[in-house]
C-alpha positions as a printed NumPy array, in Angstrom:
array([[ 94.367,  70.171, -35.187],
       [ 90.792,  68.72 , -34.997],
       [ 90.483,  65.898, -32.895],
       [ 89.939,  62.268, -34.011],
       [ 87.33 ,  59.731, -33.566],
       [ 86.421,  59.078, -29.939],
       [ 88.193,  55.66 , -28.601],
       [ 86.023,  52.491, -29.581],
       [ 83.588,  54.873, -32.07 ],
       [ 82.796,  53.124, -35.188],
       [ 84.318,  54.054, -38.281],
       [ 81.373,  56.539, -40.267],
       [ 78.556,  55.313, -42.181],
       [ 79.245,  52.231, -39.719],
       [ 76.285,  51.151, -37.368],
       [ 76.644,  49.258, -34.15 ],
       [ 76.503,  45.065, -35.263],
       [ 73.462,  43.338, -34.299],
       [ 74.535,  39.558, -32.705],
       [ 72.039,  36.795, -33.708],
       [ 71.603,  33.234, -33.161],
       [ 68.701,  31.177, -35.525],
       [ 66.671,  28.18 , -34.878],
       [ 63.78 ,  25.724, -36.485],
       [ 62.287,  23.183, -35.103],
       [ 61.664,  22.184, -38.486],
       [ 64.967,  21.301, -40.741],
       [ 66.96 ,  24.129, -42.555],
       [ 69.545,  24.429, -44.882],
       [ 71.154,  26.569, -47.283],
       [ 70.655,  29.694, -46.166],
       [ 73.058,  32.917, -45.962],
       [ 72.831,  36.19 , -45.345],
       [ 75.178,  39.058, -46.138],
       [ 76.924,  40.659, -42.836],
       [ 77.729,  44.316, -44.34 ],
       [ 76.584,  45.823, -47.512],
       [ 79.134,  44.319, -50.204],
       [ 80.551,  41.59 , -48.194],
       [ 80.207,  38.015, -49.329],
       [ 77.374,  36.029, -48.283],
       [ 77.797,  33.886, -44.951],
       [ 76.287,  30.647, -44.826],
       [ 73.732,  29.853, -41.175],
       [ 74.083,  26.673, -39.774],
       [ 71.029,  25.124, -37.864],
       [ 71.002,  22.599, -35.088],
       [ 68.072,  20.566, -33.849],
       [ 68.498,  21.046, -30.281],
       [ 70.281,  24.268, -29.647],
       [ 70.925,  27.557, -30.825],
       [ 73.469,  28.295, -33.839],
       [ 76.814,  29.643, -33.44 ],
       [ 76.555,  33.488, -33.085],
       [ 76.534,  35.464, -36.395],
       [ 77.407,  39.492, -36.442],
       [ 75.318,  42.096, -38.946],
       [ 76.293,  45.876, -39.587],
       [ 73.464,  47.414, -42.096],
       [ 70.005,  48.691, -42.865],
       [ 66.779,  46.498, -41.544],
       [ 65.847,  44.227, -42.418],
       [ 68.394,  41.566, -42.121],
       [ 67.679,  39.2  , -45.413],
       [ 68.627,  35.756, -45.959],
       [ 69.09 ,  34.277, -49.163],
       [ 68.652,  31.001, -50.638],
       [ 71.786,  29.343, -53.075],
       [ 70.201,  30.873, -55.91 ],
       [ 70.148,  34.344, -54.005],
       [ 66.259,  34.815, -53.647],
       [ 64.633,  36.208, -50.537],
       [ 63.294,  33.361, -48.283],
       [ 62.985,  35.299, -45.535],
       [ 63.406,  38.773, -43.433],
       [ 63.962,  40.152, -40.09 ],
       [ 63.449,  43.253, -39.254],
       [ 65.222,  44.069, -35.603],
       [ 64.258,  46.566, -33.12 ],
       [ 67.086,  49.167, -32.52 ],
       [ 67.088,  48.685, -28.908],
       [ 67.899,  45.278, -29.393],
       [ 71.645,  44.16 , -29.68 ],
       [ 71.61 ,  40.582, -29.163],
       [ 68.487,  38.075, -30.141],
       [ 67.024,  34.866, -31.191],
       [ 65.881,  34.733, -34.801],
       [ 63.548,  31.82 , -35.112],
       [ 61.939,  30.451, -38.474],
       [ 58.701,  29.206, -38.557],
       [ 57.157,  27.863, -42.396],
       [ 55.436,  30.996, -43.619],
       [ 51.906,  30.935, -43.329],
       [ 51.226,  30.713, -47.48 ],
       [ 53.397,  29.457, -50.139],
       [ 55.651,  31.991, -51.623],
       [ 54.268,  33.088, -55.368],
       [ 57.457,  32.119, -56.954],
       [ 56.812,  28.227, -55.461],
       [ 60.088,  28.75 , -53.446],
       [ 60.256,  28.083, -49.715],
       [ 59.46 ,  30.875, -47.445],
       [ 60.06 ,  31.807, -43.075],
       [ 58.536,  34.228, -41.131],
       [ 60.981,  35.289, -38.301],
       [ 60.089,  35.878, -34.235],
       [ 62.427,  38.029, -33.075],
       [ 63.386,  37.653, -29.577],
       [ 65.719,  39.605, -27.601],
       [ 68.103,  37.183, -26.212],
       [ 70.377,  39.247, -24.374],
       [ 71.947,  38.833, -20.866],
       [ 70.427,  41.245, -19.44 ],
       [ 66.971,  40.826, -19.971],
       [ 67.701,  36.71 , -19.503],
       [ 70.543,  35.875, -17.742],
       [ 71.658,  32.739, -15.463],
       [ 69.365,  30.654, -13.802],
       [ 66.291,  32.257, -16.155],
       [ 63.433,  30.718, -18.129],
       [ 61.899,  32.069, -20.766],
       [ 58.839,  30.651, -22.334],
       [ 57.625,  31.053, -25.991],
       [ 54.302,  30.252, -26.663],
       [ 53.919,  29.295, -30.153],
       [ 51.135,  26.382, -29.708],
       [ 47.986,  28.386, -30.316],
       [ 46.257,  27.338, -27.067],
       [ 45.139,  29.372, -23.827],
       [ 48.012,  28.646, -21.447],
       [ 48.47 ,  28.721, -17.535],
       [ 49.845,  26.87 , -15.146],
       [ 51.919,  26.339, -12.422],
       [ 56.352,  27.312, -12.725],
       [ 58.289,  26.36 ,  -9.349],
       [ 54.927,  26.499,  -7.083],
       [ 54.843,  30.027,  -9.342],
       [ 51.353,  30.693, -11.001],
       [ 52.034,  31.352, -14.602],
       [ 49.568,  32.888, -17.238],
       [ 51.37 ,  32.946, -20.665],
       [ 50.523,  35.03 , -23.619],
       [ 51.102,  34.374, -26.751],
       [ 54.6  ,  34.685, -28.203],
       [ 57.88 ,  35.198, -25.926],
       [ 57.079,  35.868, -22.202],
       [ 59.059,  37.725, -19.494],
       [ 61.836,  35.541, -18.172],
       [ 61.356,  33.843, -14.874],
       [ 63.856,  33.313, -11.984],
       [ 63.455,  29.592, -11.665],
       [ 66.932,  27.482, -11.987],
       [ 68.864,  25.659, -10.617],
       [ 65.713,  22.626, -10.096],
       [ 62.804,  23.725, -12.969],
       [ 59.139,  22.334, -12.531],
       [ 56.424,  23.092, -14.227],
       [ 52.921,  22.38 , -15.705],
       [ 50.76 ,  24.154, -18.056],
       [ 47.231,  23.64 , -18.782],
       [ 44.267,  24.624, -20.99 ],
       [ 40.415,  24.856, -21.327],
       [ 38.365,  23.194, -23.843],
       [ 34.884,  23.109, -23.697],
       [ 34.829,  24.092, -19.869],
       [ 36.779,  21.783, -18.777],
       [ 40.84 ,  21.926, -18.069],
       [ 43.066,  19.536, -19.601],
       [ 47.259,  19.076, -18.85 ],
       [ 49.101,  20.388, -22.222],
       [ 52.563,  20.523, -20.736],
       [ 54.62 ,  19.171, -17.983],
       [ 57.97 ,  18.603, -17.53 ],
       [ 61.204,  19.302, -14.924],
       [ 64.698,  19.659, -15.895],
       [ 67.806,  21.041, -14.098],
       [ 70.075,  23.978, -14.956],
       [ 73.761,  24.16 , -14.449],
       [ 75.738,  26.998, -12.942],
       [ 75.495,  29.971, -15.729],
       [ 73.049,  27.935, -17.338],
       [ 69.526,  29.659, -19.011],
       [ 66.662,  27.501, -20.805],
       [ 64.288,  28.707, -22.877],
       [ 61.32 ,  26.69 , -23.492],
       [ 59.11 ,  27.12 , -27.091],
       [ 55.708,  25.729, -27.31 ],
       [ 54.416,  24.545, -30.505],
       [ 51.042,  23.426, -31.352],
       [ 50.027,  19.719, -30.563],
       [ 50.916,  17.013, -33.559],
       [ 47.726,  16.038, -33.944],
       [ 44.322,  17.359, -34.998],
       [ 42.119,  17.79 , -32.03 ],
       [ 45.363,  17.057, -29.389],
       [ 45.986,  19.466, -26.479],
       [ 49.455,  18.236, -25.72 ],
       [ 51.472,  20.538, -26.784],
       [ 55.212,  20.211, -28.652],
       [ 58.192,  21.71 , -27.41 ],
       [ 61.787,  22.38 , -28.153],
       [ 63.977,  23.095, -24.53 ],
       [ 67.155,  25.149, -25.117],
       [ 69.795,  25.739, -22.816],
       [ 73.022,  28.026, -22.771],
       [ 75.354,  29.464, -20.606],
       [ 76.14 ,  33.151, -20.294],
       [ 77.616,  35.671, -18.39 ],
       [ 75.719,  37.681, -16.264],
       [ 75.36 ,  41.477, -16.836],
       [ 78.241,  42.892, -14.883],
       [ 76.897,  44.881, -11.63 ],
       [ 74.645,  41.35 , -10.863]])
């Protein structure tokens, strides 16, 4: 007799699921995506100040979402390696042909292990040259997600930036983080035209840490 499938292997033509959470700083609604070829489309829910609930996907890259009228507002196309992330949605850069709405998608791998307890991660989304100072912790940020830093349970920090020679504060804030607790900070550009204070959206989670920590 042959022998069956190994215990916990996926049925075949199954791939492992991908586990993603979405946010916007910027409102959105009505949008679904389907979580297996032929299944029926799942509807994401957005919240202002936190990630979503936790949605599963089993197919080919990239992950679409769909508006009501099933058109393609947007696409993500996820890194093998990565298992659990962060979709964010950001107004794509030009209006969509069809005069529909349209996001571009960071992808950021939001598992445990690479950001667990007590970490900050920093996103910098705001355009500007940033360094500055994390926990007493010299900081020079490139642009997009950075690594995470050790820095709960007490967070301080200030960022700064150079215009025309001289430095200027874009960023400053403390916060605390509860036992199991992560934050990750995104940095958007300033509000207004010629501003160097940046915009921000603080997020905070608990999780597990990666067993063997």
């Amino acid at each position: 007799m042959g022998q069956g499938p190994a215990e916990g292997a996926l049925p075949a033509g199954m791939v492992d699921p991908v586990r993603f959470t979405v946010f916007s700083a910027r409102p959105v609604s009505d949008l679904a995506f389907h979580p297996q070829p032929g299944a029926p489309a799942e509807n994401l829910e957005f919240y202002a100040t936190a990630r979503s609930p936790r949605y599963e996907y089993r197919g080919a890259m990239p992950l679409q979402f769909l508006d009501p009228d099933g058109a393609l507002v947007a696409e993500a196309d996820i890194p093998t390696t990565m298992r659990d992330v962060l979709l964010l949605f950001m107004p794509a850069t030009a209006p969509a042909l069809s005069g529909k709405r349209s996001y571009r998608i960071g992808v950021i791998d939001d598992s445990a292990a690479r950001h667990g307890p007590g970490g900050l991660v920093l996103i910098n989304l705001s355009g500007l040259q940033l360094t500055g100072i994390v926990n007493r912790r010299a900081v020079i940020l490139a642009a997009g997600s950075n690594p995470p830093i050790a820095a709960g349970p007490q967070i301080a920090m200030t960022l700064r930036t150079v215009f025309n020679g001289r430095s200027y504060q874009a960023f400053a804030h403390e916060f605390d983080l509860a036992p199991g607790e992560r934050a990750l900070l995104i940095l958007f550009p300033p509000f207004y035209p010629g501003s160097l204070e940046v915009q921000s959206r603080l997020l905070r989670d608990e999780v597990e840490a990666p067993a063997g920590n």
